[in-house]
C-alpha positions, 0 to 999 in steps of 0.5 A: 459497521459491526454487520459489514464487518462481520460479513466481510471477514466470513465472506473472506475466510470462505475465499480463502477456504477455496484457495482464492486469495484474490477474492479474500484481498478484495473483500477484507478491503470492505473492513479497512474501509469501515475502519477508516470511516469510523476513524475518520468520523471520530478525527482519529488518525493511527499508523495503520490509516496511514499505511492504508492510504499508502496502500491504497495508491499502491494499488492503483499504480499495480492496477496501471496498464504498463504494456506499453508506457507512452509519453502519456503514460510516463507522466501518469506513473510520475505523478502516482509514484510522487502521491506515493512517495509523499505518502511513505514519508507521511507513514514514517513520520510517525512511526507506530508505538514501540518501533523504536525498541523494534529492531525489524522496523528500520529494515522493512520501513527502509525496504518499503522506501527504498521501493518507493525511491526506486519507483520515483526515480525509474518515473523521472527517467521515464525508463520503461524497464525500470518503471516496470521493474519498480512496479513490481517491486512495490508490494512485498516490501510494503506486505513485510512492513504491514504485517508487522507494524500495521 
């Protein structure tokens, strides 16, 4: 796992060298992956596992076709916006050591949820420009929180 790891980061920092952020992203997914199976293994879960699980449903709800949402397609983010809501109030159930003496873990665990609330609810309304509009607004709440409690 050190190899992969290893590996992983050299091959990221390379991405980012050339100014291909994407490519970093992607590939630095190998060593949370890595992570997460040896936490798994050992029966270990931390904050951080659970802000990857969340992340990782958030990703599948970015990568969603949104053009055009059909009735179909409606349901599909209800049900990913419902995983995903289940597994913000997983996240902040326990918050990670010392957030309570954090001032900034309130506003942006808040911030994060209130994403997810607005996505859950654009979802039951089946509002096409809000389903949209919520999308959008996933990722910079959870990017503020991760960077600095996960």
């Amino acid at each position: 796992i050190a190899k992969v790891m290893t590996t992983a980061i050299a091959k990221a920092s390379e991405a980012v060298a050339v100014g291909n952020l994407p490519a970093s992203h992607e590939t630095l997914e190998a060593v949370r992956e890595a992570f997460s199976s040896l936490h798994a293994r050992n029966g270990i879960e931390t904050f951080s596992d659970r802000m990857n699980a969340y992340h990782a449903k958030m990703e599948q709800i970015l990568g969603l076709d949104l053009s055009t949402l059909d009735t179909a397609g409606k349901q599909a983010v209800l049900e990913h916006a419902a995983v995903l809501a289940y597994l913000a109030q997983d996240v902040l159930a326990a918050p990670p050591a010392g957030a309570d003496a954090d001032a900034d873990y309130a506003a942006l665990s808040g911030a994060m949820q209130a994403s997810v609330d607005a996505l859950l609810i654009a979802a039951r309304a089946g509002d096409e420009a809000a389903i949209k509009a919520a999308v959008g607004g996933l990722k910079v709440p959870y990017s503020k929180f991760f960077l600095k409690f996960g």
